[in-house]
N, C-alpha and C positions, 0 to 999 in steps of 0.2 A: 497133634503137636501142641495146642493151645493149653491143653491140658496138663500136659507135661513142665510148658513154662511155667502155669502158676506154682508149681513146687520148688522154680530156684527162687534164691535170692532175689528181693528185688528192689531194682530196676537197673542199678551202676553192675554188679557182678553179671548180668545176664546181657549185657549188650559186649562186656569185656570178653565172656566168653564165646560169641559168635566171630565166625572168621571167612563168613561168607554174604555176600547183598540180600540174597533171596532168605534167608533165616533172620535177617536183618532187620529184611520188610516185615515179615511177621512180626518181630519184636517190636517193629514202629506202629503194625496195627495195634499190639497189644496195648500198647504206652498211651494210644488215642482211645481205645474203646474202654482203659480203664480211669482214665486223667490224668497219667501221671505227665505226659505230652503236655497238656495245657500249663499243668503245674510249673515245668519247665526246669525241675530239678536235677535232669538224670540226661537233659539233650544235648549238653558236652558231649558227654560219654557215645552217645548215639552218634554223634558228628563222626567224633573220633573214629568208630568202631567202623563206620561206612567210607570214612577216607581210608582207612587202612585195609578196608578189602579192594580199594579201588575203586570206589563208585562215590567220585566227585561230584556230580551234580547231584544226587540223592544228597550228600553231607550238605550241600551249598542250599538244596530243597528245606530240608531242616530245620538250615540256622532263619532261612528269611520266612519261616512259618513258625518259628519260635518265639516266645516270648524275649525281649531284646537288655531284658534289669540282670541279667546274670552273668557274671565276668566271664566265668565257666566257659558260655552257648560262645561268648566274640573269642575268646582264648583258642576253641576245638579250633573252628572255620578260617583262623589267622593261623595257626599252626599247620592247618591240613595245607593249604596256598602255600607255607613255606618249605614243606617238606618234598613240595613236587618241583620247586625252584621258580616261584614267579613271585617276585616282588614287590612288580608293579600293584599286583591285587591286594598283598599285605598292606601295604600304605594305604591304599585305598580304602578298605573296612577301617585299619585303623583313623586314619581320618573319619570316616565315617562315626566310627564308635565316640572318639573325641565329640563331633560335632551334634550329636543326638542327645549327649550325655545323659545317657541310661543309666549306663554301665561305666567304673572308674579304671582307667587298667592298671594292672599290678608286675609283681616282677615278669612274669612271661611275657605279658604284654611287650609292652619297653624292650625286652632281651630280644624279642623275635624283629619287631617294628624295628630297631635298631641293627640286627642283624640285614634286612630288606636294603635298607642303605649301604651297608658296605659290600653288598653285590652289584648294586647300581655306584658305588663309589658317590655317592649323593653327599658328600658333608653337611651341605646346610641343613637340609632337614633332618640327618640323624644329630643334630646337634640342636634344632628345637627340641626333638623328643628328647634327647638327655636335657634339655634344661625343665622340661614337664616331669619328668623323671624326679630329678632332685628336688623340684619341688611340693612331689608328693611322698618325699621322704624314702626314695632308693638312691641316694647317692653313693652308698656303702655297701650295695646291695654288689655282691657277689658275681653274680650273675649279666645283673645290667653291665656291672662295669667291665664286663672281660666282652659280651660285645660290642663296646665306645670302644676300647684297646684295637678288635678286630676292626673298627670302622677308620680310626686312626692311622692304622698300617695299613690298612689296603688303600690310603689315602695320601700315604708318605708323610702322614705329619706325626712325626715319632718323637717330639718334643713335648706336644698336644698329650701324647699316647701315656707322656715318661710321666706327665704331672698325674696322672688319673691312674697308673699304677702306682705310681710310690703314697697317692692319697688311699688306696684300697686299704683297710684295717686285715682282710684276709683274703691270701692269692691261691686260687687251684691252680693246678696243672697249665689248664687252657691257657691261662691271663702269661704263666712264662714262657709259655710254646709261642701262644702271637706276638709279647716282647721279641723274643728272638729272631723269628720269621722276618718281625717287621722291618726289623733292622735291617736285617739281609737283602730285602728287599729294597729299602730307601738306601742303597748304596754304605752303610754305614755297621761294616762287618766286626769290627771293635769292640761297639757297643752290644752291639748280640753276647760277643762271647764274654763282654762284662756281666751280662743281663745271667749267661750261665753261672758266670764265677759268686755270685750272688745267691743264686739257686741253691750250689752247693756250701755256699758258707753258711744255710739256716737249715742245711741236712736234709737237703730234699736231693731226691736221684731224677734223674727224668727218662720218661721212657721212651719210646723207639720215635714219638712225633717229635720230642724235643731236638734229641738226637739228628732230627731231617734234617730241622730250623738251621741250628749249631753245624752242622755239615755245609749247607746252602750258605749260612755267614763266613765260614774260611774259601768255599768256593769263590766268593769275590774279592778275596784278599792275594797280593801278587807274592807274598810271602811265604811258603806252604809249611814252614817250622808250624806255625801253628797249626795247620791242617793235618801232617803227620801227628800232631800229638794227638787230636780230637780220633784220630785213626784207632791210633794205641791205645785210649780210654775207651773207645769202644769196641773193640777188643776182650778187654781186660773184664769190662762188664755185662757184657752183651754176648756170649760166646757162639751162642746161635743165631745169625747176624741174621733180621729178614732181609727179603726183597729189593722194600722201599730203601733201608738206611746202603746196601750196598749199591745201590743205584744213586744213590747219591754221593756217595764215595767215587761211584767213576765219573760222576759228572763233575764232581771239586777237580781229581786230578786233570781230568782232561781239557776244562777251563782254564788250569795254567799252564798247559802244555805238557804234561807230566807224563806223556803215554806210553811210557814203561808200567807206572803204577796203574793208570787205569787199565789197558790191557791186562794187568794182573789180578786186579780185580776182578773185570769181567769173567776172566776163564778158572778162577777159583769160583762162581757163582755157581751152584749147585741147580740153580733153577734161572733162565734169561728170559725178559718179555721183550717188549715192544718198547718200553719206556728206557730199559737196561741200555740198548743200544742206541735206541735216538739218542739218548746223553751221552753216549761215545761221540757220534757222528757228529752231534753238533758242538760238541766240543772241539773236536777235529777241526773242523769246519773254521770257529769261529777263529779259533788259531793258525791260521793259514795251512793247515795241511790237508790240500786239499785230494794230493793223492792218497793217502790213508783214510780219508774221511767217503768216497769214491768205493773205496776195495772194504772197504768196513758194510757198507750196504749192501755188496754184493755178497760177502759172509753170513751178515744177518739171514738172508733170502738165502744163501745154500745149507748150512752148518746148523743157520738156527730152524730153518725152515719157515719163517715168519712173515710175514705182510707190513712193508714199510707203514708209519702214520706217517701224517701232516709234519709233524716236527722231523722225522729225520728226511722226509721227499726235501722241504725247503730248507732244509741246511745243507742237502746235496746238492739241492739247484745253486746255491752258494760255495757250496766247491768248486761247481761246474763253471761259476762264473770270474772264479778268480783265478782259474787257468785259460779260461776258453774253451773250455771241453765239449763244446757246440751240439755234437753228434748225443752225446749221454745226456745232456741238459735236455734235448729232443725227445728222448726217450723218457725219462720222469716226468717232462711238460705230458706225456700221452699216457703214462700210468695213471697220473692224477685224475686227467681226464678220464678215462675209463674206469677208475677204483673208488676216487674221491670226489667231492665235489670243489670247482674251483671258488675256492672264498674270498675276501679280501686276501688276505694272508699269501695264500699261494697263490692268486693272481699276480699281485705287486711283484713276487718272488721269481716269477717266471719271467714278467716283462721287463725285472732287471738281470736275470739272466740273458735274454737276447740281445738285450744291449749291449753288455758287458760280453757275451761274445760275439759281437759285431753284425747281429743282424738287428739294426737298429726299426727297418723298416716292419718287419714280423713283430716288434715292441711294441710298437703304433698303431700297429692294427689288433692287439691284443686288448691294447687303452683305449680304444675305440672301442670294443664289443664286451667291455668290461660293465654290464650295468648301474652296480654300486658303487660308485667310487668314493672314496675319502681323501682327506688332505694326506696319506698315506702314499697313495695311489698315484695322486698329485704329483705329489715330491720327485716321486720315484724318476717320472715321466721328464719332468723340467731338469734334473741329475741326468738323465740319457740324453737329452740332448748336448746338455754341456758336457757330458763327457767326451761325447763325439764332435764338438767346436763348432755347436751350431748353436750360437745362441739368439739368435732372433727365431726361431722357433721354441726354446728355449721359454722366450719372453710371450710369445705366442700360447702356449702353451696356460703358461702366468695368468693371461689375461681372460683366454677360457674357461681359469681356475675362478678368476673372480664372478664373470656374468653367470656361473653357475652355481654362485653363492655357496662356495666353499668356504672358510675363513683360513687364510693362511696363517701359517706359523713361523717359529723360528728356524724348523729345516728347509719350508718353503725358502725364504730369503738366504738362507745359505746357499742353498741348490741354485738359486736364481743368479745369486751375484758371485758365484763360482762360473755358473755359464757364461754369465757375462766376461767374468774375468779370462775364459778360456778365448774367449771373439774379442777381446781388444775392444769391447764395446763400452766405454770409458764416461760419454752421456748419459744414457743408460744406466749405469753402473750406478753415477753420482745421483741421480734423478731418485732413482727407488731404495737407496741406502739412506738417502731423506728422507721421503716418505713414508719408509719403514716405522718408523718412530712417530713423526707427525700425523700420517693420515691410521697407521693402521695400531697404536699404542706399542709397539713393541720395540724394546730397548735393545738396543745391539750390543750381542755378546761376543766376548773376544774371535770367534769362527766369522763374525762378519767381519769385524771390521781387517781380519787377517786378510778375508777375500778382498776386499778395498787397496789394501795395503800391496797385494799383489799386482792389481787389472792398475792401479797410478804404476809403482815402479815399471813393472815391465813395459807398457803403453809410453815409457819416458820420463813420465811425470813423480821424479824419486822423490824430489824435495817436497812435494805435496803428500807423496806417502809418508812421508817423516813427517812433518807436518801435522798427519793425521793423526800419529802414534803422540805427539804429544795431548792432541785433545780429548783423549782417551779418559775414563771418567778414574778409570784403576792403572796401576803398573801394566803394561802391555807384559805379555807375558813372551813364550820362548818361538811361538806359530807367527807372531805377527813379526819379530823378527826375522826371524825364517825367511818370514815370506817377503820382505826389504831386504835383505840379505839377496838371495835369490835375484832380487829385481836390482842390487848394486850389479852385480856379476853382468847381467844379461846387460846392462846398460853402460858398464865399463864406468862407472861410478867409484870410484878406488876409494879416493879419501872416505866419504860417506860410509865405504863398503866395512872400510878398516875397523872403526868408529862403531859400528853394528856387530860385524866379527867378533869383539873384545867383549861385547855385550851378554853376547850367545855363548859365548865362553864361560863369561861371569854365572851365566843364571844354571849353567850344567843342565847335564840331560842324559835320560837312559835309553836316549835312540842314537845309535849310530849312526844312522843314514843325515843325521845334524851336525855330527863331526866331520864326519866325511864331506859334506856343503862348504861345513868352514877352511877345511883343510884343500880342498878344491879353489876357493877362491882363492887363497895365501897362493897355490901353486902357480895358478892364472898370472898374479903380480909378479912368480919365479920367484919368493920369497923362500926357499927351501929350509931356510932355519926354522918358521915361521909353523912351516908341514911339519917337519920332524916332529917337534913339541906335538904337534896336535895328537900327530898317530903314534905318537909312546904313550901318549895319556888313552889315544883307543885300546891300547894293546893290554893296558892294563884295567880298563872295564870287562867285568863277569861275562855281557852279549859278547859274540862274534861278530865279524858283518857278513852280511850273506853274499855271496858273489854273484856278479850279472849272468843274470840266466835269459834263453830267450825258447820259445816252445812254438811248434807249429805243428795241427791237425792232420796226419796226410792217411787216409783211408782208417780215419775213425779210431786212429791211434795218435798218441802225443810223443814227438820228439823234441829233447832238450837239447841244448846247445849251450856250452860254458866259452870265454874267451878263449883264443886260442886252442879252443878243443880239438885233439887229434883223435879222441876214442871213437868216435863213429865209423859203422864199417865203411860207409861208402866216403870218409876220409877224403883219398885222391881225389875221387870224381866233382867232391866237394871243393878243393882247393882249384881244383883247372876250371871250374865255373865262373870260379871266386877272378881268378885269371883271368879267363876271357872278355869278365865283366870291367874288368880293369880296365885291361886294351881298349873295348870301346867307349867306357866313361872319358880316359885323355883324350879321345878324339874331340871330345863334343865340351873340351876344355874345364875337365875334373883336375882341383890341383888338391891333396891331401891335407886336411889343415892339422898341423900336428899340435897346432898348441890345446888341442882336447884330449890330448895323451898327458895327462898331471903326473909325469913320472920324470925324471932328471935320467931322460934317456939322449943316446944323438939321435938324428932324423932321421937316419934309415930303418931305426928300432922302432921309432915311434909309427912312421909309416907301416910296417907288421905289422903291428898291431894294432890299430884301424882297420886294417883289411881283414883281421882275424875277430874282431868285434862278433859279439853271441848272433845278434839281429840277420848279417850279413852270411855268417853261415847257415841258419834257420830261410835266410832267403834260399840260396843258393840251393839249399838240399830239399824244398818244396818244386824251384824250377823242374830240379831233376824228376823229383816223381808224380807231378802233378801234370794234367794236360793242359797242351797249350791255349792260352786265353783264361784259362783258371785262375780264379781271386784265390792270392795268397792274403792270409791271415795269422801272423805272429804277436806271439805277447814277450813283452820285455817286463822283466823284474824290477828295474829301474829306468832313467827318463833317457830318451834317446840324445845323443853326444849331439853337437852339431854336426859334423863330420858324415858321420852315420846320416844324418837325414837328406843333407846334399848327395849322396852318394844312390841313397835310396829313392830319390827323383829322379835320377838320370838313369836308375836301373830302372824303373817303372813304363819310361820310355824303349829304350832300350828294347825290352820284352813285348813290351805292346800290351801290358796286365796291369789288372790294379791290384795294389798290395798295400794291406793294410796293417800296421803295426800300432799296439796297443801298447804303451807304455805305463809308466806307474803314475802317471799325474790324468791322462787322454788317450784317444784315439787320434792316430792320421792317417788320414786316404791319400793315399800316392796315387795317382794318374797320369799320364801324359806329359811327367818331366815337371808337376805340381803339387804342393800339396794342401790340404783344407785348411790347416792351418794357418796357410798364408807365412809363415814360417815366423809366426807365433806360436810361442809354448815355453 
């Protein structure tokens, strides 16, 4: 065999041509028993040639018996680290190499050590190294700069990013792909498809990665004109569409709700993976539909024959959670467990699924046997309490966060002073909405102090919420009225309410469920002129409103219920329930409060319908088919009337159950003619 080496090339062409360890090792004898080893000319190449058969620690054996003056030998060994994905170690040599200075590094250098950072999201130190960089004369360097661009966007500083493209003298491909990407990603879909329109004004096409970028930028845009035309141009150019770009097309459509276009996507797909559908599903998902996004994963697994990932399990446990679909949520919590491993990720995912479907207690002991935990995880935990209106455990929770030296954040203090605001717990409340700033540096952004604004109105204290809206550092924006707003209503605060009303008006808004608030309260005061304006002006916004819906689980299936709904088969048996509960609510001195019927009806219409309310039938028709002593468990689409809740305490007794109803703000536990909420909410 030795023989044969001395007739190649030597020493770079005969290490490139092996492709295996053990031919390797021979060539490493060769290179020591002839000197070309010590010389140190050709042990790049050797590095190279043994990271690329796989034998790491031979390449890693190499560089640290090499001579250490040759850019080459730090180049192979920072390269082979980088190409198996460890970062940490890239820094590490490089520092090292800095700190030795043998060796000076050059563009690879910088490109890779720079690349190392924006996997760890590190800016400070990819930002020493570009400043070593430019001062060893790669500030125009190609290469270096389109990995500071990727360290930039993967870091959201896309400002940072714009000054270090537009200074490039020449852009590849890469440097407009990460422009675009990064945009997409820092929330900032406009400029991505500026960054295209640019592209194509200096006659550059881009190819199928650009295409992602540019598909992922109108993905976050609520406008899809533009997303249909990126469609058509890729079309037009592209005619053999891969994989990746039409997986990104159903992930644009179905991120704005589009799921005619995505569905049509997916099934013109010649070929479907794992990746095709997770972006259905979690598009589904993230847009409230949760039974399509439900029956999509069950398709994937029949039609496609496929194996859920991570992304579409936890976007289904996210469906699961925003119906309450208990039983299914149960069943992906036990795929995971068996298929997958539970990570952060799908842990948090799961313990806010039990929460969100009401078994708050299975949440708890999940977040207990969770060994990792993050401020993620946290969050999650102190949000399930308060969603359940338990906020001294809540705050409990808070305080185990800190002796376990997690540092809180911004969702922590949301999550916190939203629990608190659900418990009326208004000390509290004031205490660490102070603190938040003072002890722990974090500025309160409009989400808290809207929480503030809610836990004073409702708690009484309106004038104080107002109050607070004016020390506010910026224009309070349309939540924190809202949520004054909300807290005139609940406190019979008229004038103030009026005052706030005109407000909410003024600043417009493309949620109905705001109009509907304001149009609610005018009715409260029987201002009906006051309504009418409001809901001519709804009637002529693009959205619809969605109507009150209410769902209940009964044998591992989901039944809906609309107002007044007569479609259900068991109808009758539903109404004489609805009846008998009647009968014995008067006994026990039920008087129907009609002014939660906002309609300019008389009282015996309005009284129908309260008793025909979504909640009250979903009760009623769980009695029927559930055994007696059985926790019912209903979810409301919107927030329970007052009417409805009085009604639903005397039914809770009545039956001798507890019934629990989930609304769009909380959870309440009816028991024994009570509720958790203390009739707060």
């Amino acid at each position: 065999m030795l023989r044969a080496l001395h007739r190649w090339p030597w020493p770079r062409e005969l290490t490139a041509a092996c492709r295996d360890s053990r031919t390797l090792t021979q060539v490493h004898a060769l290179m020591i028993v002839t000197g070309a080893f010590k010389c140190g000319a050709s042990n790049g190449h050797l590095i190279a040639a043994y990271s690329g058969a796989g034998d790491r620690p031979a390449a890693r054996s190499v560089f640290e018996n090499s001579p250490k003056g040759k850019i080459s030998t730090w180049n192979a060994v920072i390269i082979a680290y980088s190409r198996v994905n460890a970062p940490d170690e890239v820094l590490r040599l490089y520092r090292r190499m800095v700190s030795e200075g043998q060796a000076h590094p050059d563009s690879s250098t910088f490109t890779v050590a720079i690349k190392a950072c924006a996997s760890l999201q590190d800016l400070e130190t990819g930002e020493e190294i570009w400043s070593l960089a430019a001062l060893s004369g790669y500030s125009r360097d190609v290469f270096v700069c389109s990995s500071l661009l990727n360290l930039y966007a993967k870091c959201c500083k896309m400002d940072k990013a714009m000054e270090v493209f537009d200074g490039m003298p020449k852009r590849d491909l890469v440097s407009w792909t990460t422009m675009i990407a990064g945009f997409a990603s820092a929330g900032r879909p406009f400029d991505g498809i500026g960054i295209f329109q640019r592209m194509q004004s200096e006659g550059l096409r881009g190819d199928g990665v650009v295409m992602v970028g540019l598909i992922q930028a109108c993905a976050s845009l609520a406008e899809m004109r533009v997303g249909r035309s990126v469609h058509g141009y890729v079309i037009r150019h592209y005619p053999e569409l891969d994989l990746i770009i039409e997986t990104g097309l159903v992930d644009m459509y179905a991120k704005n709700g589009l799921l005619d276009h995505a569905f049509q996507v997916l099934e013109r797909m010649p070929r479907r993976n794992v990746v095709s559908w997770s972006a259905l599903i979690s598009g589904l998902a993230q847009n409230g539909f949760a039974g399509e996004a439900l029956r999509t994963l069950i398709g994937m697994q029949k039609d496609g024959g496929l194996e859920p990932d991570p992304v579409a399990l936890v976007s289904s446990l996210l469906a699961c959670s925003q119906v309450g679909f208990l039983r299914q949520g149960k069943t992906i919590h036990g795929y995971i467990v068996r298929r997958h491993e539970l990570d952060k990720i799908s842990a948090t995912a799961v313990i806010d699924m039990y929460s969100k479907c009401g078994s708050l207690s299975t949440a708890r002991l999940l977040f207990d046997r969770t060994s990792s935990r993050d401020s993620i995880s946290w969050n999650a935990m102190i949000s399930s309490y308060g969603l359940h209106g338990r906020g001294r455990e809540a705050l409990d929770v808070f305080l185990q966060m800190r002796e376990a030296e997690v540092l809180p954040d911004h969702a922590t203090f949301a999550s916190l002073l939203s629990a608190l605001s659900h418990s009326g717990m208004v000390e509290e409340g004031r205490r660490w909405f102070s603190l938040m700033a003072n002890q722990f540096g974090i500025d309160p952004s409009e989400k808290h102090y809207a929480c503030m604004v809610d836990l004073l109105a409702r708690s009484g204290f309106v004038q104080e919420a107002y109050e607070l809206t004016k020390a506010m550092p910026t224009e309070p924006g349309i939540a924190v009225w809202v949520a004054l707003l909300s807290g005139c209503r609940h406190r019979g605060n008229l004038l103030l309410g009026e005052e706030v009303a005109e407000r909410v008006l003024r600043l417009g808004s493309d949620d109905l469920g705001v109009y509907a608030l304001v149009s609610n309260f005018f009715a409260a005061e029987k201002k009906w002129d006051r309504v009418a304006e409001v809901r001519t002006a709804m009637k002529k916004m693009p959205a619809k409103k969605v109507p009150g819906y209410s769902l209940v689980e009964v044998d591992g299936r989901l039944h809906g219920f609309l107002v007044e709904d007569e479609t259900h088969p068991q109808h009758r048996e539903i109404t004489r329930m609805l009846g008998e509960l009647g009968i014995e609510m008067r006994k026990m001195g039920y008087r129907p409060q009609t002014e939660f019927v906002l309609h300019d009806l008389d009282e015996e219409a309005k009284t129908r319908m309260l008793c025909t309310h979504s909640e009250r039938l979903a009760i009623a028709y769980a009695l029927l088919n559930t055994a007696p002593g059985a926790r019912i468990l209903i979810f409301k689409n919107l927030r329970v009337c007052g009417d409805c809740h009085a009604a639903t305490k005397l039914i809770s007794k009545i039956v001798d159950r507890e019934i629990v109803v989930r609304d769009s703000k909380r959870f309440h536990h009816f028991k024994d003619g009570a509720c958790s909420c203390g009739d707060f909410w």
